[in-house]
C-alpha positions, 0 to 999 in steps of 0.5 A: 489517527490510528490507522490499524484498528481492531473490530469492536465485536473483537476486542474483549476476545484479545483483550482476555486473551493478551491479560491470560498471556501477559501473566502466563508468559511473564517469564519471556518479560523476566528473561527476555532474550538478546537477540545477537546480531551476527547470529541472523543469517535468515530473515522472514517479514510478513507482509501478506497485505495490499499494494499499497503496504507492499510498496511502503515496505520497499525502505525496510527491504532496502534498509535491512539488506544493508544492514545485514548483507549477508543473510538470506531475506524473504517475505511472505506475500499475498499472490496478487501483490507477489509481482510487486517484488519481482526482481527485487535486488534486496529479497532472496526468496518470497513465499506466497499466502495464496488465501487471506485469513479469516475470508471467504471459506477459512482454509485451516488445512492451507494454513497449517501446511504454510505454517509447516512450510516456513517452520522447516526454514528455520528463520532467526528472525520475523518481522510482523508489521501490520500488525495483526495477531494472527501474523504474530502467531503464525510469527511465533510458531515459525521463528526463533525471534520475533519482532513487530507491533503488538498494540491490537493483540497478542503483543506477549508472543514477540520477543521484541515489541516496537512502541507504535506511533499513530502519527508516524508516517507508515515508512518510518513505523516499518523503519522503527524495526530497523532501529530496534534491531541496531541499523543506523543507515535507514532508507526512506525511498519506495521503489519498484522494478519492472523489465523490458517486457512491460516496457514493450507494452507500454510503448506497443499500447502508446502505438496502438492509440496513437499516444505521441506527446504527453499524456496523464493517467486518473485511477479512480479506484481504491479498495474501499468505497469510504475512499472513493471520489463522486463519479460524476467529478471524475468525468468532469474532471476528464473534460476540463484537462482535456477541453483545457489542456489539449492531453489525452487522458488514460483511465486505469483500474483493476479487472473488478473496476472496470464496471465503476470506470465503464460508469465514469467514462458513460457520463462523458456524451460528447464525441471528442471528448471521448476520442482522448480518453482511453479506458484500460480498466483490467488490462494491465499487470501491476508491472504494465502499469508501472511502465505505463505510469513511469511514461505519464505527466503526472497521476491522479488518484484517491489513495489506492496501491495504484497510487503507490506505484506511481510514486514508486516509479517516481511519477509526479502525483495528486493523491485525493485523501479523506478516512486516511491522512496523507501526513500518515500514508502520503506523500506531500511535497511539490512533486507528490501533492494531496487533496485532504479535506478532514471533517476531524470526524470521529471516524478521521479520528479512528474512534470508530470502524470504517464502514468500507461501503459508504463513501466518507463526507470528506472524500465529498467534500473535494471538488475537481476545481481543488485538483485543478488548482493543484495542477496549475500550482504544480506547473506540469502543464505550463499554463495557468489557470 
């Protein structure tokens, strides 16, 4: 499956491009630069991408800052994913892309300044791993070595470029960076910090509700309807843990799902029922919801950044896949469990563009009996179905 794919509309642009640059850059091939590794005492990785890439890139950072303990390591970041790193004991230094590219009004006057901004850093080293062309650029122009994947364009302006694997699992593509630049000791574990003050609001929300004994948390959310689950089967999802299992139930989203969650949550008539839910739709900071998920029984979500954090604080899961593959950007054990009922589609098999506002057939094809099954097989509620 690949899992960065490039707009068809695209793809004769780059291609012209990377054919130009290829020839026009050929000598960088001929006399390619060593890059010595006592020499990189700055390091930028540019990682202006969602909750999810942020927290995968987690094994990197660890694995870079034990690799190169003495230099001065920094990430470039998106604001809304910027808290994810707070405190992060293997970065010195991250800046902030306030806007994404090519969204909304395109900002070059922004970019230009960013660009300024970085260029004065004087890196010895940035990596690009989403990969994205325009970060390679941006790469180009601000560091004296580059390295990343370049297979979606723009490829000859790295001075390194890892050979990239669909079917290598997204922790150990990052890590491949690593490898490339000599690192024997790799680490695969993700993680995320959060104080005592996020803490504090959990254990003040628990109060509050009068949460005294276990509880689970259901993320029904995700970036991209392609990824999302029938509404009506998470409300019914809701009333069989709680009818079966006597537990409380926190929904959890971001400020914009609330209005989908508030949909769920409508769905669910009877009284009692309601009473052990708790909606927290836009309530909490990525951090409240770090604490808040470190407290839970287990999680439940499609795959989402919310998701990511719950394995990130080493909370059990059951993650819900169908446009992704977990093998790829999941995590399955006995502890971290998926749903994934591929259709072998072209889409599944990246032929084709995800259309982000049509929920895929596979995602349908997952009933709350299959996560129910799950449950019972993982043991978390001790009681068999």
């Amino acid at each position: 499956m690949v899992n960065y794919q490039v707009n068809w509309k695209y793809k004769p642009f780059l291609f012209l491009i990377d054919l130009i640059g290829n020839i026009l850059f050929i000598y960088r091939k001929l006399f390619k630069r060593g890059l010595k590794k006592e020499g990189i005492k700055k390091i930028l990785i540019v990682r202006i991408d969602e909750i999810g890439d942020v927290i995968l890139t987690t094994p990197l950072l660890k694995t870079l800052r034990n690799g190169f303990k003495d230099a001065e390591i920094s990430v470039l970041i998106k604001s809304s994913t910027k808290e994810l790193l707070e405190n992060n004991p293997d970065i010195n230094k991250t800046y902030v892309c306030k806007y994404p590219w090519l969204k909304e009004k395109f900002r070059l006057n922004y970019f230009i300044k960013l660009m300024e901004e970085l260029k004065k850093e004087n890196f010895d080293l940035v990596i690009e791993l989403h990969p994205d062309p325009r970060n390679i650029l941006l790469a180009f122009l601000i560091g004296k070595y580059r390295i990343g994947y370049g297979f979606r364009g723009l490829g000859f302006l790295l001075d390194k470029e890892i050979k990239y694997d669909p079917n290598m699992h997204i922790i150990d593509a990052n890590l491949e960076v690593a490898k490339a630049l000599g690192i024997k000791r790799l680490y695969r574990e993700v993680s995320m910090g959060y104080s005592k003050k996020e803490d504090r609001y959990a254990n003040n929300l628990f109060r509050k509700n009068k949460i005294r004994n276990k509880f689970i948390c259901i993320n029904p959310g995700t970036g991209r309807i392609s990824k999302t689950w029938i509404e009506e089967r998470w409300a019914k999802l809701a009333e069989e843990l709680i009818n079966k299992y006597k537990i409380r139930v926190i929904f959890t989203g971001s400020l914009r799902e609330e209005t989908y969650i508030n949909s769920i949550l409508n769905l669910i008539k009877e009284k009692r029922i309601k009473k052990n839910i708790i909606n927290l739709a836009g309530r909490t900071s990525l951090r409240q919801l770090a604490a808040v998920y470190k407290k839970a029984l287990f999680v439940i979500a499609p795959d989402s950044g919310p998701l990511h954090i719950a394995r990130a604080v080493k909370t059990p899961l059951i993650g819900l896949y169908g446009p992704v593959d977990p093998k790829i950007w999941g995590y399955c054990s006995r502890r971290y469990r998926c749903i994934y009922k591929s259709r072998d589609c072209l889409l599944c098999k990246g032929k084709y563009e995800s259309d982000v506002n049509k929920r895929c057939e596979c995602m349908s094809r997952i009933e709350v009996s299959d996560i129910m099954h799950e449950i019972a097989l993982a043991g978390w509620l001790n009681e068999k179905i």
